[in-house]
N, C-alpha and C positions, 0 to 999 in steps of 0.2 A: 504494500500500500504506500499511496505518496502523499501524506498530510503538510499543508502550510504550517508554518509554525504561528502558535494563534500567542494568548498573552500570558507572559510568562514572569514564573514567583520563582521562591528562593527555596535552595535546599539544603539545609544545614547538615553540613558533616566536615571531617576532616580526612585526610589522606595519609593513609602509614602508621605503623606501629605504635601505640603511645608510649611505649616504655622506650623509648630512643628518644632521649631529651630534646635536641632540633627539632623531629618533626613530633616527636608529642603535641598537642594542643588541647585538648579539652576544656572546659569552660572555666575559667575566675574564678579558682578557689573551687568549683567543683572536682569531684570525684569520678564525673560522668566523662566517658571516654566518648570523642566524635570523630567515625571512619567514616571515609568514601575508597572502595575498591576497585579500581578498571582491570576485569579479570581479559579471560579470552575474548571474547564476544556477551560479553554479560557483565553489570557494574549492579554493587551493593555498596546501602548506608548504612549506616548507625549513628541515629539519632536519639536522644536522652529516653533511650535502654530500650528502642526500635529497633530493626531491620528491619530496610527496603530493598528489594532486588527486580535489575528489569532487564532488559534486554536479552538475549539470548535464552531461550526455555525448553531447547529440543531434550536435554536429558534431565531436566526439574530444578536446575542452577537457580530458578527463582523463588522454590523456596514457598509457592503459592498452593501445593496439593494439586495444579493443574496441568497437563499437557498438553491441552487436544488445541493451545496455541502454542507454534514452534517460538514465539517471542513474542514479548509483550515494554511495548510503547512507555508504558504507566507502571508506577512503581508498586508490585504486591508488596504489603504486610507477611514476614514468615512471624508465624505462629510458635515460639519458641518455649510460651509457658511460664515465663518472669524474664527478668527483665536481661538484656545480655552490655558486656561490658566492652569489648572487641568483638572486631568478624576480619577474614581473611577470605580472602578466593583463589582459586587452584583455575587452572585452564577451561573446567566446565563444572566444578563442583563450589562451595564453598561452604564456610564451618564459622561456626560464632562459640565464644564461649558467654557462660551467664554467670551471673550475682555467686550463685550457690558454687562456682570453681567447676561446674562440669562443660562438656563441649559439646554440641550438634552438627551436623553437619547433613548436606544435602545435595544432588546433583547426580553425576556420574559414579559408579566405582567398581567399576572394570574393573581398577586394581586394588582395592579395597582400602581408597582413599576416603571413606566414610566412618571408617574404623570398627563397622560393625556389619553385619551379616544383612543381606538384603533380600526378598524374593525374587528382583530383577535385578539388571544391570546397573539401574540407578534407583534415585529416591525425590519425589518433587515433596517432600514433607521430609524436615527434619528427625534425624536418628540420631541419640545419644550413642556417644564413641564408649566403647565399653574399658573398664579399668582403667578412668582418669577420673582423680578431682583434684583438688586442692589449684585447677586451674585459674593463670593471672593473665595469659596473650595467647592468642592463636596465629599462624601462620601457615604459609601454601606456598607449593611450588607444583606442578604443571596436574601431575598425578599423583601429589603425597601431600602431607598435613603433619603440622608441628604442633607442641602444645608446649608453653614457659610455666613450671610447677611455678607455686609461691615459696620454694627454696632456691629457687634459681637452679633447677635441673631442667633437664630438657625432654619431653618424650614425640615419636616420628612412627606416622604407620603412612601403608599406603607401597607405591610401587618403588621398586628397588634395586631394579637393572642393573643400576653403575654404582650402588653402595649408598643412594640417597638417604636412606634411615640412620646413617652411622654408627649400626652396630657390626659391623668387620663382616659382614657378609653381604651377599648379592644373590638373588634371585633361590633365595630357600626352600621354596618350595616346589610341586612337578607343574611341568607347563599343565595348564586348564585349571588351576588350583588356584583360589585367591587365600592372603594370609591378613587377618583382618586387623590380627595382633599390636597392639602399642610397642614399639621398641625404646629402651632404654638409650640416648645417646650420651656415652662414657666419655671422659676425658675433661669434659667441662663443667664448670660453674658460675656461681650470678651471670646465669644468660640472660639479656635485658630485652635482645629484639632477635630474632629469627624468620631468615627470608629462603625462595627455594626456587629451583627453574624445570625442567623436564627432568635435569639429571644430575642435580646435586645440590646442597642445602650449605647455606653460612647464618653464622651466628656472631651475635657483637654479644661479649660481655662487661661488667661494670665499670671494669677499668678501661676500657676500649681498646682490647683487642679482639683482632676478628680472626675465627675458624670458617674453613670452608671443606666439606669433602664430598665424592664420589666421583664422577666426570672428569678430566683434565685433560684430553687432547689439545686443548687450545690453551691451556694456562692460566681457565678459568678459577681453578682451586688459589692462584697468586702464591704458592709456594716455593716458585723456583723452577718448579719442575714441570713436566705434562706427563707427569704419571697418574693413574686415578689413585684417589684415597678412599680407602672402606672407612675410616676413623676422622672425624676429624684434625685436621694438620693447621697450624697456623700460618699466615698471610702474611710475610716475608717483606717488608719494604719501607710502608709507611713511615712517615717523618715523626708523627708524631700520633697521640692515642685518637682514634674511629668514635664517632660520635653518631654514627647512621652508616646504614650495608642498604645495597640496593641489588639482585640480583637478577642479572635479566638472561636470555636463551643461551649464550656462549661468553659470555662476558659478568663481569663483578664490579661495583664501586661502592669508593666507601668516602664516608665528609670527614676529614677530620676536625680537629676541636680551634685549629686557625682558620675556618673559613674555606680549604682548597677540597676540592676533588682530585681523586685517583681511580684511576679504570684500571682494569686488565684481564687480560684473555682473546676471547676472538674478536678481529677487527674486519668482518665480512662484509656489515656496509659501513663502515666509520662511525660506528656505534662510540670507538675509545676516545672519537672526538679528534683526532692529532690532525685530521686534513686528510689524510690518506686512505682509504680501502686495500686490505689483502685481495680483494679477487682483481685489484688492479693491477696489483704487484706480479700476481705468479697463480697460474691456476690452480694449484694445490692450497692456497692458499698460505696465511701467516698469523703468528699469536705471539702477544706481551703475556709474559710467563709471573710476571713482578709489577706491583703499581707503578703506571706514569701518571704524572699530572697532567689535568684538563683544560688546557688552554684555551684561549682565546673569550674567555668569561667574565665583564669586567663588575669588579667588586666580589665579596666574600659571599660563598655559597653558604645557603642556609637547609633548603630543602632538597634531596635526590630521587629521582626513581630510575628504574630500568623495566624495559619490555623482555618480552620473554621470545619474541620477533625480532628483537634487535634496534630499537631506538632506545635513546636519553636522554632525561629531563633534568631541568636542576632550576633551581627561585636563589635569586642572591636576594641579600637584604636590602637594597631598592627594589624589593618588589618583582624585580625582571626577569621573566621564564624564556629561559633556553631549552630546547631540543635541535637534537641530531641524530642520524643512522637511517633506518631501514622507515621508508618515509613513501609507499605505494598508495597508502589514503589520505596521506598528508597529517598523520599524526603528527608530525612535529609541527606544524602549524602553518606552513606554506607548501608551496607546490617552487622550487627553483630548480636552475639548469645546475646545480651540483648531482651529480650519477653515478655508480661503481658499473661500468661497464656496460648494459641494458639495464638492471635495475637502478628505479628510482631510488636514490638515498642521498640525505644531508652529510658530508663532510666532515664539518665543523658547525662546530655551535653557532646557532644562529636566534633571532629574538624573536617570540612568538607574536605576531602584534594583536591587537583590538582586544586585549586580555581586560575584562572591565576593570577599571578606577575605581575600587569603593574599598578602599583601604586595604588592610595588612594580608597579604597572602601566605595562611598557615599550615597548607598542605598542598600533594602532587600525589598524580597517582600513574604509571605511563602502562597501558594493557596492551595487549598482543596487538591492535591496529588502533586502539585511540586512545587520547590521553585527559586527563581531568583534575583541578585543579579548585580551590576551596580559599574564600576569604575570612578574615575574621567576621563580616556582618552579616556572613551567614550564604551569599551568593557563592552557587556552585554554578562550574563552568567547564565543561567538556570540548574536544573536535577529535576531527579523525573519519573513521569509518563508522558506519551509521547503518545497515543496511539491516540490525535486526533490533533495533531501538538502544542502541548501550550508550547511547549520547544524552539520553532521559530528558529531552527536551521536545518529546511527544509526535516525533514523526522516524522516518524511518530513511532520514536526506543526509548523507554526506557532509562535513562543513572543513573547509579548509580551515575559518576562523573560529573562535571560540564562541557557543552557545549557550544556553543559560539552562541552568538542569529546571524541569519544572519541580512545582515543592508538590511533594508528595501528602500523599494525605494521614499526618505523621499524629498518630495520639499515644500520648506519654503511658508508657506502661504502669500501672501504679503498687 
């Protein structure tokens, strides 16, 4: 369907973990945490102890108990039962936890990224993950799901090809077998924020350092190496302590506590931002194995994301949103002659324009083809790709420039 966009409200959430002090944001002296998620093709909020989910609905990502629409325009209510504190989203699933320290989750789970037993392949109604509580943050990567105890351990169920769960194994069980089981990930403590891509999961902790493991062909793990890790390995480089991890499809970044960014791993569309493309260089392609800094960004970053497609966002404190990379729908917020080869993709950082003026921008969120982005007065603003409503500004139209999320019809859980 092809709707006008008719007159549009506001949508209160924030983007990103809140246990990562940069992008934390939640309200003044409240306790009430505010997300917006740009998942694959499908974005969720949480608002004061809500979720809303819209866009994308073919395996029940929304969260509404419905299917018999592949996507939906308008933001369902998921029915979670009290009230939830965070929410993450995975490539077509995603998971909230609540008040009480437990987690639900809903969508796809193929790979039993739901953490619990289903009759089908997915779930459009939330399922409690079985054997968690004392949960404080949820996170996702493409086909798994993390959970942060209230001791600062970590626990990771869900798919585990390349060692994404970080408990020294890979793929445990017989092909046709799903493993629904929570794994323990060893090694770490005060974990503050955890992020995850297709094929491997990092973690910031208290002190700001960052662990990353599974996947490494490209040097997305930032260890040195391009070995995979079953275990978490720590992230080799950094100037100084990680104050936010952003992880996207073949690539990792991380803020540190000066203001700078650092990328590394695959640079297929100039995702690491340096100007350059690996599929320019050499068909096999090329990878930063060790963080480089992000050039060409003027003023001190405050907020980061990555796609799990390959583009980068980042908000300095002027306010000013940058993206670059892998840029086919114009998630980075234009359409220019910067290209790797026949794909479309940005370079270098570049400024997203018509980003609305209504003060402090306290959150970013960058999803497989669109990106979205949160002020403090409560105006949400999405672009990108649009073709299954994940732009929640009630049509189903593409926007190179930023949109204004409609406001959902949000009632406070009590």
């Amino acid at each position: 369907m092809n709707l006008r966009p008719s007159t549009i409200f506001l949508l209160l959430a924030t983007v990103a973990l809140a246990w990562a002090a940069s992008v934390a944001c939640g309200g003044s002296g409240s306790d009430e945490r505010r997300v917006i998620v740009a998942a694959g093709t499908h974005t969720c909020s949480l608002v004061d102890g809500a979720v809303h989910c819209w866009g994308n609905n073919y395996y029940g990502q929304v969260g509404s108990g419905d299917v018999t629409e592949d996507y939906s325009i308008n933001a369902e209510t998921v029915d979670l039962g009290e009230r939830a504190i965070d929410v993450a989203a995975g490539y077509d699933h995603t998971c909230a936890a609540t008040e009480s320290g437990k987690i639900y989750c809903w969508g796809r789970n193929k790979f039993g990224q739901l953490g619990a037993e289903t009759r089908r392949s997915f779930s459009s109604l939330p399922v409690e993950v079985e054997g968690l509580t004392g949960v404080v943050a949820v996170g996702a990567g493409d086909h798994h799901s993390c959970a942060i105890l209230e001791n600062g351990g970590l626990r990771c169920w869900g798919a585990n090809s390349s060692g994404t769960l970080g408990n020294g194994k890979t793929l445990p069980i017989r092909v046709g077998e799903i493993d629904y089981e929570v794994q323990k990930v060893g090694g770490l403590r005060d974990v503050v924020q955890v992020d995850g891509s297709w094929t491997r999961t990092c973690a910031l902790t208290g002190v700001g350092e960052v662990y990353c493991w599974g996947q490494n062909a490209n040097g997305q793990l930032g260890d040195g190496t391009h070995f995979d890790q079953l275990r978490p390995a720590q992230v080799m480089g950094l100037p100084a302590p990680a104050t936010a991890i952003a992880v996207g499809g073949g690539h990792t970044c991380a803020l540190i506590e000066d203001g700078r960014m650092f990328c590394w791993g695959s640079n297929h569309y100039g995702e690491l931002g340096d100007g350059t493309s690996s599929l320019d260089i050499e068909p096999d392609g090329s990878y930063v194995v060790s963080p480089q800094e992000v050039l060409g960004i003027d003023g001190d970053v405050k907020l980061i994301s990555a796609s799990s497609q390959g583009h980068t966002c980042a908000v300095t404190s002027s306010e000013t949103v940058y993206c670059w990379g892998f840029n086919e729908n114009g998630q980075v917020g234009a359409i220019e002659s910067s290209r790797c080869v026949t794909i479309r993709c940005q370079l270098s950082p570049i400024i997203v324009e018509h980003v609305p003026d209504v003060g402090t921008l306290i959150a970013l969120s960058a999803g497989s083809s669109h990106t979205c982005a949160l002020f403090s007065d409560g105006t949400g603003t999405c672009w990108g790709a649009n073709s299954l409503g994940q732009l929640g500004d009630g049509t189903d139209i593409d926007s190179l420039e930023p949109v204004t999320v409609l406001e959902a019809a949000l009632e406070e859980i009590s």
